[in-house]
N, C-alpha and C positions, 0 to 999 in steps of 0.2 A: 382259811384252812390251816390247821396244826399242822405241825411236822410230822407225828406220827398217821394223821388223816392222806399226809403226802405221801408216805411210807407204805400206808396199807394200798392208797391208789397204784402205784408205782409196781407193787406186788400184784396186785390183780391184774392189772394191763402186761406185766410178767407173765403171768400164766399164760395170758390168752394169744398173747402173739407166740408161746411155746408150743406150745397146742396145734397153732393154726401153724405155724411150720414144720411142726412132727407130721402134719395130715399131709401137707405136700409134698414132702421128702419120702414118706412110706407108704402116702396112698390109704394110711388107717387111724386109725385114733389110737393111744397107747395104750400097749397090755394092760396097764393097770395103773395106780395112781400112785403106788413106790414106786416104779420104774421110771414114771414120769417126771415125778419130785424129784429122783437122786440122779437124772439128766439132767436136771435145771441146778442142782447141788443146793435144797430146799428141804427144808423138815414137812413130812407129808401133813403136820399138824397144820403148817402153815398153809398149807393148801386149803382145809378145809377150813380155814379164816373166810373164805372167798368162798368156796363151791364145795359140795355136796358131790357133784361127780359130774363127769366131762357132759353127760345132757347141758350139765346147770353151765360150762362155757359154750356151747354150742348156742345157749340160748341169749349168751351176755354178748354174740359177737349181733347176733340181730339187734340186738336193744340199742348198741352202739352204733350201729351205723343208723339208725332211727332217729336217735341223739343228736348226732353228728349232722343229719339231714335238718329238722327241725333247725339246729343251731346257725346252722347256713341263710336256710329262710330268712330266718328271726332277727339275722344281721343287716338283713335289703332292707334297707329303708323305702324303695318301691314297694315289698311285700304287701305293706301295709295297706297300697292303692288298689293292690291287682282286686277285681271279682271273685267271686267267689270260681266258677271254672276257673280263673288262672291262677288261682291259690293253688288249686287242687295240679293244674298242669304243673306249676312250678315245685310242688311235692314229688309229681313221677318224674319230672327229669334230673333234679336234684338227687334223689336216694339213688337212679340208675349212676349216676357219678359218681357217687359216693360207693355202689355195690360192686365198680368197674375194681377200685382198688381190692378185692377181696373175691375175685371173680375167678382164678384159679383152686382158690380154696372152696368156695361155691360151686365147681363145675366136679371138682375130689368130690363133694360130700350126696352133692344132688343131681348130679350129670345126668346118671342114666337113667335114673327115676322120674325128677323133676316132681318128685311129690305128689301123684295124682290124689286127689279129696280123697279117696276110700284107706291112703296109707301117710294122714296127714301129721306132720313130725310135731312132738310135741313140745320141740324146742321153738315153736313159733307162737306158743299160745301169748308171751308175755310179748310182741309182737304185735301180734293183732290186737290186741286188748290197746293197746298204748294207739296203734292206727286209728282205730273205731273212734278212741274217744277223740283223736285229733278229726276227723272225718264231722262228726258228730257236730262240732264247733260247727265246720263250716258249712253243715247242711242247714244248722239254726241261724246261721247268717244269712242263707242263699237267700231262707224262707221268708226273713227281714225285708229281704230286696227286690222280691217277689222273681229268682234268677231258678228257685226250687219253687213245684206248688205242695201246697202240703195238702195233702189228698190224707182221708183218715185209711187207716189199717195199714196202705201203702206205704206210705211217708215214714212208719217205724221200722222198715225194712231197708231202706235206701243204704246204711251203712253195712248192710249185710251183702249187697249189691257191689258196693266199690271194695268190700273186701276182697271181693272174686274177683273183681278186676286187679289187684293187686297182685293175686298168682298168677290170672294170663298174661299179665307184665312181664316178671319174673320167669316166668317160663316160656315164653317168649324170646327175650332177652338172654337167657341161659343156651338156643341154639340160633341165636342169629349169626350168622357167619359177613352181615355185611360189613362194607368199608365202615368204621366209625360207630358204630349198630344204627347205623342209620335208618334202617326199618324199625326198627325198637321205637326211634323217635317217633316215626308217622305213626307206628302203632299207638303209642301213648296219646297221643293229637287225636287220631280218629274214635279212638274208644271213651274217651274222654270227651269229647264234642257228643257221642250217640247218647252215654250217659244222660249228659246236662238235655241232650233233646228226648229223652225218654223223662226224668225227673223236672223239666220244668213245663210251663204251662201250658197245654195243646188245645188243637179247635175244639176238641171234646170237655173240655175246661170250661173254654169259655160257652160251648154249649148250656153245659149244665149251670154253669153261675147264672145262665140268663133266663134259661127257663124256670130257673128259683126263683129270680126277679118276676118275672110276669106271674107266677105263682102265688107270691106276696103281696104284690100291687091287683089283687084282681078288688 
């Protein structure tokens, strides 16, 4: 990485940890993006080096802790062993660590909403996009292992499935008030266990594979 590539990171990561503690100190996002700039004592040009407007940080702090999750994974040299469900477990307990550090500014921005689907923020879309395709990996793995079945029309839907699991996590997690969120965790374990027993292969599976077979062999 250049020095000015360090320079621009350095700036960006500036903003956004300015940002995220403007929201916690006042509870709002800043009037505007000169007031913001000449808080940080920044030329507003330099801002738009990086963003477009406080959405386009709002959207860079999710990407980051995505980032930041994956980069964890990717570090265990275990990862590599787990199944596919403990890939997927060790994605939701990971990102909920990783979402603990930002969790006052997550409870400021989505507290009382908690986002329900009909008012979904559209600072999450580059989010989901990045999840799906990570999701996606490991459902074409599952299918490898025979740990997913791949049923036709079904099977193209399964990451539309754990994305929704994704915000019962997160909103879950956003009012759990246990010691440690230790509910948070048995929720991630159970829903992720019902998952993998709804997506992999049931008596109705093997039903049908077999009455194919006596079908074909008649």
């Amino acid at each position: 990485m250049t020095e000015k590539s360090k320079e621009q990171k350095t700036d960006r990561n500036k903003i956004i940890d300015a940002y995220i503690n403007h929201v916690l100190e006042t509870g709002k996002e800043p009037a505007s993006v000169f007031k913001f700039t000449k808080e940080l004592k920044m030329q507003e040009a330099a801002f738009y080096d990086h963003f477009n407007n406080f959405e386009a940080i709002k959207k860079a702090v999710w990407e980051r802790v995505f980032e930041a999750t994956i980069a964890n994974l990717e570090s265990q040299e275990v990862y590599k062993s787990y199944s596919t469900r403990e890939k997927l477990l060790g994605f939701y307990f990971t990102w909920i660590e990783k979402l603990k550090t930002r969790r006052s500014y997550l409870l400021a921005v989505y507290g009382q909403t908690a986002f329900k689907d009909r008012n979904f923020p559209v600072e999450l879309k580059g989010f989901k996009g990045r999840f799906k395709d990570f999701v996606n990996e490991l459902i074409m793995e599952g299918k490898e292992t025979e740990e997913i079945a791949n049923r036709p029309y079904v099977a193209d839907r399964y990451d539309d499935a754990l994305w929704l699991q994704v915000l019962f996590i997160f909103r879950f997690w956003l009012k759990d008030d246990s010691p440690a969120f230790e509910k948070t965790d048995a929720a991630i374990e159970k829903s992720v266990n019902l998952a993998f027993d709804l997506m992999g292969k049931s008596a109705v599976d093997s039903f049908v594979d077999f009455a194919k077979f006596l079908f074909q062999s008649r």
